[in-house]
C-alpha positions as CSV (number, residue, x, y, z in Angstrom):
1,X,-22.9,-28.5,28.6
2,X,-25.7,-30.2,26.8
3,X,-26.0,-29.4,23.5
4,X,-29.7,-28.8,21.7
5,X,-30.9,-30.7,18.3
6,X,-28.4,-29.6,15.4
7,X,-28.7,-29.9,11.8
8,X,-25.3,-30.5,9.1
9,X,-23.9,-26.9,8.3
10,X,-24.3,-27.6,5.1
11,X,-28.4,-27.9,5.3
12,X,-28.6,-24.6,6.4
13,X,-28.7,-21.2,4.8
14,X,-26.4,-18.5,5.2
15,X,-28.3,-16.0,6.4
16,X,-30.3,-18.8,9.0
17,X,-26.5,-18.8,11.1
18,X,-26.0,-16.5,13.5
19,X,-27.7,-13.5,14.7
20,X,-27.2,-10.2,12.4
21,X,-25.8,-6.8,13.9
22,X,-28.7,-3.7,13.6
23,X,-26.6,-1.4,12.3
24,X,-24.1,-2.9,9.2
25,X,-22.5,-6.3,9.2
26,X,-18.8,-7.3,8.4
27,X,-18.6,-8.9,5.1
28,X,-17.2,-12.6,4.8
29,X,-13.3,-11.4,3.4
30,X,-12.6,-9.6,6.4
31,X,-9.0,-10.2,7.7
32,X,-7.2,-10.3,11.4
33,X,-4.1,-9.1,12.6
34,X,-1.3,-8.2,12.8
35,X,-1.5,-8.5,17.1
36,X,0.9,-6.3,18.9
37,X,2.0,-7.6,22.1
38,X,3.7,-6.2,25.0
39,X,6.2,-8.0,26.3
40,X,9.3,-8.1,28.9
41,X,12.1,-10.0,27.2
42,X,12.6,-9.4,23.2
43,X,15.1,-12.3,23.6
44,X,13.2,-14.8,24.7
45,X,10.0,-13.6,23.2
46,X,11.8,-14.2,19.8
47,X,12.9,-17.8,21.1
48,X,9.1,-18.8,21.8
49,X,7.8,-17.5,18.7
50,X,10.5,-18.4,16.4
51,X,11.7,-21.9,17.5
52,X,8.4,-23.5,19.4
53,X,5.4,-21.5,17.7
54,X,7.1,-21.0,14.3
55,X,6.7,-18.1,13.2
56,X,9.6,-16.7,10.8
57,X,11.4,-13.1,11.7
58,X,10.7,-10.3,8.9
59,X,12.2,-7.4,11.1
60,X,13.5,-6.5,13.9
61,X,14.6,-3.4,16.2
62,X,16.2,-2.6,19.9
63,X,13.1,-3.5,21.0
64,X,10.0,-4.5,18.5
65,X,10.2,-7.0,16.0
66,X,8.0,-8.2,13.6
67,X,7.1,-12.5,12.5
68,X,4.3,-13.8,10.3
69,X,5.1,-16.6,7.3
70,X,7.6,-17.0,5.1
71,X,6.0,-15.1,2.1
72,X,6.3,-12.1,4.2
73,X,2.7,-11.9,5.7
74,X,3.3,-9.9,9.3
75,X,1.1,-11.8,11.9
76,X,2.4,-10.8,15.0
77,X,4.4,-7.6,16.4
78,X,6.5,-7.1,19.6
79,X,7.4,-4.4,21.6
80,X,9.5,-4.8,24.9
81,X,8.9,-2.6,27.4
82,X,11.6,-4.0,30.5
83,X,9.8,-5.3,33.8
84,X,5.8,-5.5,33.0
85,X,4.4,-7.9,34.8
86,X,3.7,-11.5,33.8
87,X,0.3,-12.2,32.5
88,X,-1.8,-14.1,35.6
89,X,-4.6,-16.6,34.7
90,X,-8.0,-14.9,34.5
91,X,-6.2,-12.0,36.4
92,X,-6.6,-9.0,34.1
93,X,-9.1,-8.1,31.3
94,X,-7.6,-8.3,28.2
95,X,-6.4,-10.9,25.8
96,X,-7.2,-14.2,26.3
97,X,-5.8,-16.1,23.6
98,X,-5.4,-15.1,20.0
99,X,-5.5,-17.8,17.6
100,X,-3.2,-19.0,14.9
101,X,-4.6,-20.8,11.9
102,X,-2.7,-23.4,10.4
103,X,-4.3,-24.0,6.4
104,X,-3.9,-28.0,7.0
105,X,-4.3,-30.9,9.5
106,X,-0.8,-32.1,8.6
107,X,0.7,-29.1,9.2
108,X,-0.7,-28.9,13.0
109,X,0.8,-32.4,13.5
110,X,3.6,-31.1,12.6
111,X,3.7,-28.6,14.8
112,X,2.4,-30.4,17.8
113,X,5.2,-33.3,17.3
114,X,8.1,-30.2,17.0
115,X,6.6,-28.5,20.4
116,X,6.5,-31.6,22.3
117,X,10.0,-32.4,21.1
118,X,11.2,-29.3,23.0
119,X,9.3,-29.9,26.1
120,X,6.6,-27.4,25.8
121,X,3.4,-28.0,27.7
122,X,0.7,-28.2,24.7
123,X,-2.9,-28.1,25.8
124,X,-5.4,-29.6,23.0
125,X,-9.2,-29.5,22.8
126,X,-11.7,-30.6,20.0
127,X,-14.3,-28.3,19.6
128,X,-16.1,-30.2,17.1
129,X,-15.3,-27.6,14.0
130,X,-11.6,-27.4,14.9
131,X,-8.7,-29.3,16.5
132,X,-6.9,-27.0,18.7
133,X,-3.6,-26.4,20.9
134,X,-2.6,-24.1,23.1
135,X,0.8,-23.0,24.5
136,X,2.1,-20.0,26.8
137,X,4.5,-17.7,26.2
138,X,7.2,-16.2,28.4
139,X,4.9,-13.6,29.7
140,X,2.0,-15.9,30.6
141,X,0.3,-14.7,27.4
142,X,-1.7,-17.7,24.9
143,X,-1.5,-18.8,22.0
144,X,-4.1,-20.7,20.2
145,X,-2.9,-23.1,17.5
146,X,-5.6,-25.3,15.3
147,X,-6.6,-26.3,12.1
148,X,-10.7,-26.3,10.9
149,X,-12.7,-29.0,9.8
150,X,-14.6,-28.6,6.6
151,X,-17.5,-26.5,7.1
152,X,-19.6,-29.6,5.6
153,X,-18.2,-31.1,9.2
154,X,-19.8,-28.1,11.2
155,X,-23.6,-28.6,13.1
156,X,-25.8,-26.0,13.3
157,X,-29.2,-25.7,16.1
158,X,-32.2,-25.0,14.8
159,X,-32.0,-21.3,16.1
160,X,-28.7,-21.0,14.0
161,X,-26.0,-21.6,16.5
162,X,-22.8,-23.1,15.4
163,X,-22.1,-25.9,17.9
164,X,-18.8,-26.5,19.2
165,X,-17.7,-28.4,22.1
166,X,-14.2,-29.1,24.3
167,X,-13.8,-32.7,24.0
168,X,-9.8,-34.5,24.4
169,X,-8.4,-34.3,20.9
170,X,-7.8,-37.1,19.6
171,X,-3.9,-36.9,19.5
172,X,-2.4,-40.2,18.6
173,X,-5.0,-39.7,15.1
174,X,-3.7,-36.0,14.6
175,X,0.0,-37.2,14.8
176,X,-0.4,-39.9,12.3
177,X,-0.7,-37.3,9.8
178,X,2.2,-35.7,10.1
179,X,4.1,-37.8,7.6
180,X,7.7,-37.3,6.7
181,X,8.3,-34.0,6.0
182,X,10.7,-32.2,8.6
183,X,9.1,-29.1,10.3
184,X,10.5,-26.0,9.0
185,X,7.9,-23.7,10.9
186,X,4.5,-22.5,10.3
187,X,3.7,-22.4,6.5
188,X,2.7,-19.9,4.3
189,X,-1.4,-19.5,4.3
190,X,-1.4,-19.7,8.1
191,X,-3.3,-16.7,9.5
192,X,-4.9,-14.8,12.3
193,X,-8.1,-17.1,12.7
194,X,-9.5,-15.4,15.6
195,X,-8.9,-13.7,19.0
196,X,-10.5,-14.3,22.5
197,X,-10.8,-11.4,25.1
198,X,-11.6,-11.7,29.0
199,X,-14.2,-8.9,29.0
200,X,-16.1,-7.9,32.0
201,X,-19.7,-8.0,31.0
202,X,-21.4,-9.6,28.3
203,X,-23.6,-7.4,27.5
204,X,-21.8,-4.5,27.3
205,X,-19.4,-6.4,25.0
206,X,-22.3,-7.6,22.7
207,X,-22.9,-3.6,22.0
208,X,-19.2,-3.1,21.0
209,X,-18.1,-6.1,19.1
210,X,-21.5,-7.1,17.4
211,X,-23.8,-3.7,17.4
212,X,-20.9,-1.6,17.2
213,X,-18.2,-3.0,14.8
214,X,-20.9,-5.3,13.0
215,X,-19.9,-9.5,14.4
216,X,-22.8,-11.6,13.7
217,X,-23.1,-13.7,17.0
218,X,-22.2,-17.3,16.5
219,X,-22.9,-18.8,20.0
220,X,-24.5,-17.1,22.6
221,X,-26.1,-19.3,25.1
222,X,-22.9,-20.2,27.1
223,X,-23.6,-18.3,30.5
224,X,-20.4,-16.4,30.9
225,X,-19.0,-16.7,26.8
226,X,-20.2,-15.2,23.3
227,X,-18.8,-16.4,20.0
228,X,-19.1,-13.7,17.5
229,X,-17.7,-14.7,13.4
230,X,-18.6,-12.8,9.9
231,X,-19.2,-14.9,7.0
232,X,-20.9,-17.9,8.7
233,X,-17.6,-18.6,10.4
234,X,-17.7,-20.5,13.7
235,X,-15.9,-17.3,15.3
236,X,-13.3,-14.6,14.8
237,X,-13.9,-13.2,18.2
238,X,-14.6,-14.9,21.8
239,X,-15.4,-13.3,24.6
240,X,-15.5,-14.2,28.0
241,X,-16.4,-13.3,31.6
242,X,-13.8,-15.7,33.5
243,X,-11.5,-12.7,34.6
244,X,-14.8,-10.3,35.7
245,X,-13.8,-8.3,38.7
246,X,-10.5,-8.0,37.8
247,X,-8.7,-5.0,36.4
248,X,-7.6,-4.5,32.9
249,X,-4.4,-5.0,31.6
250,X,-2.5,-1.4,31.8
251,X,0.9,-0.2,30.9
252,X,2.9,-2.5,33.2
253,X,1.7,-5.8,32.8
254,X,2.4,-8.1,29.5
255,X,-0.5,-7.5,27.4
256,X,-2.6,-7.2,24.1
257,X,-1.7,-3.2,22.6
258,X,-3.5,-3.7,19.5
259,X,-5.1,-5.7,17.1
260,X,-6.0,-5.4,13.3
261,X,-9.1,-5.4,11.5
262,X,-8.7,-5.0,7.5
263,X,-11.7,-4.0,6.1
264,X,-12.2,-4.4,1.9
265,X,-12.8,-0.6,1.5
266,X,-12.8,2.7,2.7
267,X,-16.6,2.5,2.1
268,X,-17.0,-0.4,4.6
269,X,-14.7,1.1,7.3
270,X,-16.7,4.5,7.1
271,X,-19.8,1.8,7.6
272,X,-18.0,0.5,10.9
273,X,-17.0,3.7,11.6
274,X,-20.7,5.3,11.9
275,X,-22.2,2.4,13.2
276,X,-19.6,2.3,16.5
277,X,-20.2,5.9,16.9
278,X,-24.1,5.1,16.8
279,X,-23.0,2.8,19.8
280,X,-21.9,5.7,21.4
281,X,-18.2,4.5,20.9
282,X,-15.3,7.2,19.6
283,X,-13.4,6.4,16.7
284,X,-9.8,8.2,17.0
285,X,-7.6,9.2,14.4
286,X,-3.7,8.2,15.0
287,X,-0.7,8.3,13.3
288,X,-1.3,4.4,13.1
289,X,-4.7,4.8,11.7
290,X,-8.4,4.8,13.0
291,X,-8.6,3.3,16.2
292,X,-11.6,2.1,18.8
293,X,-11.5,0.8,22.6
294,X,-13.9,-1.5,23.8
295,X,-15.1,-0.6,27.4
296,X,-12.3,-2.1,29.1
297,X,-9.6,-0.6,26.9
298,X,-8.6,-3.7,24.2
299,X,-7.9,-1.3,21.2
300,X,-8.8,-2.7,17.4
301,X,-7.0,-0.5,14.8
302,X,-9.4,-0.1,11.0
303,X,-7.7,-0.4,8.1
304,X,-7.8,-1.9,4.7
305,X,-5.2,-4.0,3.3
């Protein structure tokens, strides 16, 4: 696409980026995750993510198990449930990608070199504010691994859109900064940096994720995308209409369960809380805490830390 004038991130003030929720909006120090996933094969689900993603093992059951980084910070949660169908391209609603964020450029070299050691297909994209990979799991589920750019890297339009872009990364420049130290899987620091749903309108996304639970929009002149972030952050949600027409992910296929969002406070969760149920939205209370479904069922679960 063809992107308009920008200006440097920096040159721009806070509350210029991004377009503000009416009701409340999500402070900066928000955090993401853990992501429970459903998935056909413990075994080899704990291959993927232990040997080629990296993530370290903090528990584990007959069938759920729990990874995250070495200091004991749970990112992601499994739960088999035998026979549910592989994940197809674009062919349910649902989870798209989530997003692992690595704290250093050296450390996603690192990672890239010990994934294409093994033979693992790595897509890569640079989208201007971040290098990315991305990988598949057994269940045809992604994974988005990348590193940011300094915000003082970032452009901004002069309507307050952070620009990004899909160019080739630059691979034989990331890998040179790997240097010598032996991969030993992902480092402590590394966390959920975002998630990216297939949705099936835009619209009614837009009054879930930004007028209901309070995401500034980002980006939001792609004609089938909207990039939603708190904090002048290029995005901690994406969400897309590339799987429209197709039917949600449901209790037999590989899928997205839930996903965190750890709120400060109480007082800013009762903030969310009221401003969904303005959206006309229900906010349940579980045994797992205070949960909300988006019109096509992907479930975010409030809590604070």
């Amino acid at each position: 696409m063809e992107f308009p004038p920008t200006r440097p991130y920096a040159d721009v003030p806070l509350d210029r980026i991004g377009i503000t929720p009416p009701h409340h909006t999500l402070p900066a120090n928000l955090q993401l995750g853990p992501v429970v996933l459903q998935i056909a094969d413990l075994t080899a689900s704990l291959a993927f993510y232990t040997h080629v993603i990296g993530l370290h093992l903090h528990q584990q059951g007959k069938q759920t198990a729990q990874l995250g980084t070495p200091d004991g910070q749970v990112l992601l949660e499994l739960r088999e449930k035998t026979g549910v169908k592989r994940a197809p391209h674009r062919g349910r609603l649902g989870l798209y990608h989530f997003a692992l964020l690595l704290p250093t450029r050296a450390n996603l070299a690192r990672f890239v070199q010990n994934a294409l050691a093994q033979g693992v297909h790595v897509g890569q994209s640079d989208h201007h504010y971040s290098e990315a990979t991305y990988l598949q799991d057994p269940d045809g589920l992604s994974i988005e691994v990348y590193r940011d750019r300094p915000r003082e890297e970032w452009r901004v339009s002069e309507d307050g859109q952070v620009i990004g872009g899909g160019d080739p990364l630059d691979l034989p420049s990331l890998l040179a900064t790997a240097g010598d130290s032996a991969w030993s899987g992902l480092p402590n620091a590394t966390i959920i940096g975002h998630l990216h749903f297939y949705i099936g309108d835009l619209d009614q996304a837009a009054r879930f994720y930004h007028a209901g639970l309070g995401f500034p929009k980002t980006s939001w002149n792609f004609p089938s995308a909207l990039f939603l972030g708190a904090g002048g952050y290029h995005h901690h949600l994406g969400l897309n209409t590339w799987a429209a027409g197709s039917a949600p992910s449901g209790d037999d296929d590989a899928r997205l369960l839930t996903w965190d969002l750890v709120l400060p406070d109480q007082a800013t969760i009762d903030r969310t809380t009221a401003s969904l149920e303005a959206e006309g939205f229900e906010v349940t209370s579980t045994s797992e805490g205070l949960v909300a479904s988006d019109p096509w069922g992907i479930t975010v679960r409030l809590r604070t830390p």
